[in-house]
C-alpha positions as CSV (number, residue, x, y, z in Angstrom):
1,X,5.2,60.2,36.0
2,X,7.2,62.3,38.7
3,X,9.4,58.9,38.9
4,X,10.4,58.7,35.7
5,X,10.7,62.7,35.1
6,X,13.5,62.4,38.0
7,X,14.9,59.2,37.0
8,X,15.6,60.1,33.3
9,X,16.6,63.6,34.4
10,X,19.6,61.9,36.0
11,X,20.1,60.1,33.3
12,X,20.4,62.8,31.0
13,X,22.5,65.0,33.6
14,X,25.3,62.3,33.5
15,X,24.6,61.7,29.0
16,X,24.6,65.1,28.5
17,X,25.1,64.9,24.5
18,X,23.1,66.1,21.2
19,X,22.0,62.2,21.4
20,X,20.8,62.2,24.6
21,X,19.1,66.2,24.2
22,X,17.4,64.8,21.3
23,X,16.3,61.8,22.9
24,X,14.9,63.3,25.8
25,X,12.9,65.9,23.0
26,X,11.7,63.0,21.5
27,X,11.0,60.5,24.0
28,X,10.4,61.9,27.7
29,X,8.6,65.1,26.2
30,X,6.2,62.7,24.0
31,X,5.4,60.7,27.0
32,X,5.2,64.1,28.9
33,X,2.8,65.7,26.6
34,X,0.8,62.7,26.5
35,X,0.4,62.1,30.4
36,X,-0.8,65.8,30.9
37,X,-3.2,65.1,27.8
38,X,-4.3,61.9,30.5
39,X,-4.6,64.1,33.1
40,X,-6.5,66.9,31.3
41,X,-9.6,64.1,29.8
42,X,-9.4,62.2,33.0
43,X,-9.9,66.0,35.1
44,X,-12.6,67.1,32.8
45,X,-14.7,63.9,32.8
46,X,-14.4,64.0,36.8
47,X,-15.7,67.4,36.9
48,X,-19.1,66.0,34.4
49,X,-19.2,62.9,36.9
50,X,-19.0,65.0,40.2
51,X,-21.2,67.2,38.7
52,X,-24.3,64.9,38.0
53,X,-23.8,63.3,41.4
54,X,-24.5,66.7,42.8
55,X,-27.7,67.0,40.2
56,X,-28.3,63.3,41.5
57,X,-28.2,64.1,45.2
58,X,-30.2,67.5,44.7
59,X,-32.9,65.7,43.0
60,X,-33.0,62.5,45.7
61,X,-33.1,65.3,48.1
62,X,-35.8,67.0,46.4
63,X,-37.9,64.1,45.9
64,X,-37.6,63.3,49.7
65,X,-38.5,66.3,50.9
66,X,-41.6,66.9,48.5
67,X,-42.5,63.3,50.2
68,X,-43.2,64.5,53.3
């Protein structure tokens, strides 16, 4: 994402029009918006995963000790 943000931000430095403003609104921003949506779903349903690993472990640990 960093790539492209850089790479069309050159592109509209040098195509610096209402086209190319409107354009970059409509396109990069979209694709922008979209990516952070990504990351946001992909953050939150890491933070459920990590989370029942660490119920996971605490039980396994639990269970071992209570073994003994």
């Amino acid at each position: 994402m960093a790539t492209l943000m850089l790479s069309s931000k050159k592109v509209f430095e040098h195509w610096n029009d209402k086209v190319a403003e409107g354009m970059k609104n409509e396109c990069i921003a979209d694709i922008q918006r979209s990516w952070n949506e990504y990351i946001d779903k992909i953050n939150t349903r890491m933070n459920i995963y990590m989370r029942a690993e660490r119920e996971i472990d605490d039980a396994i640990d639990h269970y071992e000790r209570n073994r003994r």
